[in-house]
N, C-alpha and C positions, 0 to 999 in steps of 0.2 A: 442454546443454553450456555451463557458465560461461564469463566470461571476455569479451572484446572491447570496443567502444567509446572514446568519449574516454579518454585515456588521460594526458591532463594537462590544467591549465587554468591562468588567470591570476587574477590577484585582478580583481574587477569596476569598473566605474570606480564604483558606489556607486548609491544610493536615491535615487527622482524621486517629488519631490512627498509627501515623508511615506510612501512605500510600505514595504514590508520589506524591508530591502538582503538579497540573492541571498549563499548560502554562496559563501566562496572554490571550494568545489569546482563550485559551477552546477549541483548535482542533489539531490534529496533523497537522502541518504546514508545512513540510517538504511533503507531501504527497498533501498536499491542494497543493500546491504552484504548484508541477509537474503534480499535475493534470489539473490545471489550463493552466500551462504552454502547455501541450500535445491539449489540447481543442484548445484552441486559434489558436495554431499550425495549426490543421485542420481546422478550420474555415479559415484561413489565405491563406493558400493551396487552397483551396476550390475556393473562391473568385479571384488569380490572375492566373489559369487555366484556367478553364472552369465553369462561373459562376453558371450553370444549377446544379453542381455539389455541390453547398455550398446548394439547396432547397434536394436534396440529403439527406444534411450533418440533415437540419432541420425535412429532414421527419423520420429520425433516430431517434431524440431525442425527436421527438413528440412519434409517438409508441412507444417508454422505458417508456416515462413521464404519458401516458396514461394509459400502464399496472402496473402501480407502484401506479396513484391514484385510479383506478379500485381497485387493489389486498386491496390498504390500506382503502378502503370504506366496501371490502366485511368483511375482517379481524377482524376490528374495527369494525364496526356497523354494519354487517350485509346486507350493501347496495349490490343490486345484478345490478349492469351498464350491461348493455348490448355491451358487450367487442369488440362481434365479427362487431356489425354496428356502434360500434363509431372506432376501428383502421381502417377500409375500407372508411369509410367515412371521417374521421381525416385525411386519407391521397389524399382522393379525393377533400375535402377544398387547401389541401397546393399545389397540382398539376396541380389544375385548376388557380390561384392566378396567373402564371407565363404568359398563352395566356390571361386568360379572367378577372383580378385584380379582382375586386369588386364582378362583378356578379360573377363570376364563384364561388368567397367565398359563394355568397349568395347561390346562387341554390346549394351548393352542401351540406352546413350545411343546410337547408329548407327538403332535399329529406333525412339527413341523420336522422334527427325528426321526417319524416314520418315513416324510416324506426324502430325507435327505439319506436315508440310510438304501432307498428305491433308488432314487434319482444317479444315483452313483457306480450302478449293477451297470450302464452302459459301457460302461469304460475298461471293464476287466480287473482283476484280481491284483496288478501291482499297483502300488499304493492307497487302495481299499479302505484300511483301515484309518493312515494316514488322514486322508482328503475327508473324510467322513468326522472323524473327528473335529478336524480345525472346523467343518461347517458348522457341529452342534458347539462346537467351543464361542463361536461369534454369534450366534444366538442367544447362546446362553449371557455372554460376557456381555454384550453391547444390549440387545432388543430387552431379556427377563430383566435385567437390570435396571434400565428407563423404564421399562414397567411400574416400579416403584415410587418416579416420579409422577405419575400420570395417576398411583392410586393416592399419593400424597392430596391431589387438587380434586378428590371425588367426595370430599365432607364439606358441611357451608362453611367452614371456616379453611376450607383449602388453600384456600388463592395464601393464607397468610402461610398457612403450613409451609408449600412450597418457598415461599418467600426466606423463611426463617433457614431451611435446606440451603439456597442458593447462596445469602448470606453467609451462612457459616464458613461453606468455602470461600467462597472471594476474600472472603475477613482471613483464613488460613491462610491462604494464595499470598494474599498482600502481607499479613506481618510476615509471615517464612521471607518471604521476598526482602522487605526493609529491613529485619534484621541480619538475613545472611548478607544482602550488600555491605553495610555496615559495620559487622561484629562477627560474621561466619569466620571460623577460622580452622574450626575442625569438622573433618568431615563426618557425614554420618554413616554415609553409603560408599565409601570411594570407586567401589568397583562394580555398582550399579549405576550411580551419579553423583557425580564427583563435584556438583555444583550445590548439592543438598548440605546441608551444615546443621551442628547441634544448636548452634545458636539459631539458627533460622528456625528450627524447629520449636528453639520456647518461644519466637518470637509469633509462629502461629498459632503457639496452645494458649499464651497471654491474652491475644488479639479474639481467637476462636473461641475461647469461655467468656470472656466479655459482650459478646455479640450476643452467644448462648445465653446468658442470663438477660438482656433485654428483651429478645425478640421472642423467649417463651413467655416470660412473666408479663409483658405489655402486648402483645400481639395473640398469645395463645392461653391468656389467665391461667397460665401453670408456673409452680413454684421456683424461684429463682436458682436454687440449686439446682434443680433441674434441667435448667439453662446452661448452666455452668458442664452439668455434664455431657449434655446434648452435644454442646462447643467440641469440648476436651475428646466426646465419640469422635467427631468429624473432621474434627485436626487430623487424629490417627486413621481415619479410614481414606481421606484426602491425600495426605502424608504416603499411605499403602498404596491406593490407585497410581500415583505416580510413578511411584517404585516400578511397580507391575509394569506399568508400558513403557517405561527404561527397559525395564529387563528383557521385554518381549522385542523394542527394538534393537537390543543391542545382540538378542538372540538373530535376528532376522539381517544386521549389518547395515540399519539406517539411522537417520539425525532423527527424519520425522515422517510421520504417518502419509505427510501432503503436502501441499502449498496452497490451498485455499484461503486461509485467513495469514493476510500480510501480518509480520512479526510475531506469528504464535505459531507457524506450519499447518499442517490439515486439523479439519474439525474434530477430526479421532485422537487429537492432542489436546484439545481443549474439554474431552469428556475422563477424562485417564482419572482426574477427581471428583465426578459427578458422578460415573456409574458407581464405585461401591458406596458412596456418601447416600446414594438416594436408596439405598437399601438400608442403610443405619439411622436416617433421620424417621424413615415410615415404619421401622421396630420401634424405634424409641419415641415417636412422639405418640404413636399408637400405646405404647405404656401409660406414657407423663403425661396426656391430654386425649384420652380416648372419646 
């Protein structure tokens, strides 16, 4: 699933020592860009085949995004997730989502907490509560979350729903992006990410409502204001995901989740704005185009 991450940046204060001064953008972009572009591709693919196949595409990058915040809790802090009943169950949330939407999320993250709250009795009473936690926390935060993607593409007009979801962000992604290169100058967040800027931020809510209003009103025959807000949701919940896994990195002492995807770091950096975004496009288009 494309999409998420830094979402703007500032120009750098410059090169130390003869080194190679850093692109305005702070990544290699050339790499970001084709990775991006290779993602989307399969999602893309996924979606005007055989739709079953894009929850497929989701349960992939939920188990990468799971073992990647797992590996970075145990590395970092010590936290020991209980790996083996949050991927079986993480994938048993996003499988059941597709016959049985809601319930099926509920009972299968419900059974995946009994099992993680068992599985953990082996180990003894220090850090119990700890480990237990972060397990139902990455459950909850990564699998129930894509959930919500997967029940986005369960109506005949899914394949677009989704579409309209992933759009939003990339559209937020890239204006926050071209306008904080640009014009960022103040920051929003300094001491979560200091690369975040208020002009980046109207540069995604501009970009983000604009998208919002064609891809409800031509893709899903819902009213254009609606689009607009759809956008303006997904900036801010896009905009929040980010935050979030800043904060939990910078809680834990790392840049990135991983190194799987050249010039974006692990896959668990690339969903930081898809997981709460795919909970706020399937309330709100579930309102505005039921």
């Amino acid at each position: 699933m494309p999409g998420g991450g830094e979402q703007d940046a500032q120009a750098p204060s410059g090169s130390v020592d003869g080194a190679k001064k850093p692109s305005r953008a702070g990544r290699d972009m050339r790499s970001a860009i084709a990775v991006g572009v290779g993602l989307g591709a399969v999602v893309l693919i996924s979606l005007f085949t055989v739709r079953q196949v894009f929850i497929a595409v989701v349960a992939a990058a939920v188990a990468v995004s799971i073992f990647e915040l797992a590996r970075a809790l145990k590395t970092s802090a010590g936290i020991q997730v209980a790996l083996v009943p949050v991927l079986v169950g993480g994938q048993a949330v996003l499988w059941l989502a597709w016959p049985y939407e809601r319930g099926g999320v509920l009972s299968a993250f419900v059974i995946t907490m009994l099992v993680c709250l068992v599985w953990r009795l082996k180990d003894g009473a220090d850090g119990y509560l700890r480990d237990v936690t972060a397990s139902i926390f990455t459950v909850a935060y990564v699998a129930v979350f894509a959930a919500f993607a997967v029940m986005l593409v369960v109506p005949e007009d899914g394949t677009y729903r989704v579409i309209a979801f992933i759009l939003g962000v990339v559209l937020s992604d890239t204006g926050g992006f071209i306008a904080g290169v640009l014009f960022g100058k103040h920051p929003m967040a300094p001491t979560i990410s200091p690369k975040k800027s208020w002009e980046g931020f109207a540069g995604s809510m501009v970009a983000g409502m604009a998208g919002g209003a064609l891809t409800v009103s031509l893709l899903l025959d819902g009213q254009w204001w609606q689009g607009v807000l759809f956008g303006a949701a997904l900036v801010v919940s896009s905009t929040t995901g980010d935050l979030i896994e800043s904060l939990i990195k910078r809680d834990l002492g790392i840049k990135d989740m991983g190194t799987l995807l050249p010039g974006h770091g692990g896959l668990m950096d690339r969903m930081d704005s898809l997981l709460p975004s795919a909970v706020v496009s399937w309330l709100l288009l579930h309102l505005f185009v039921p």
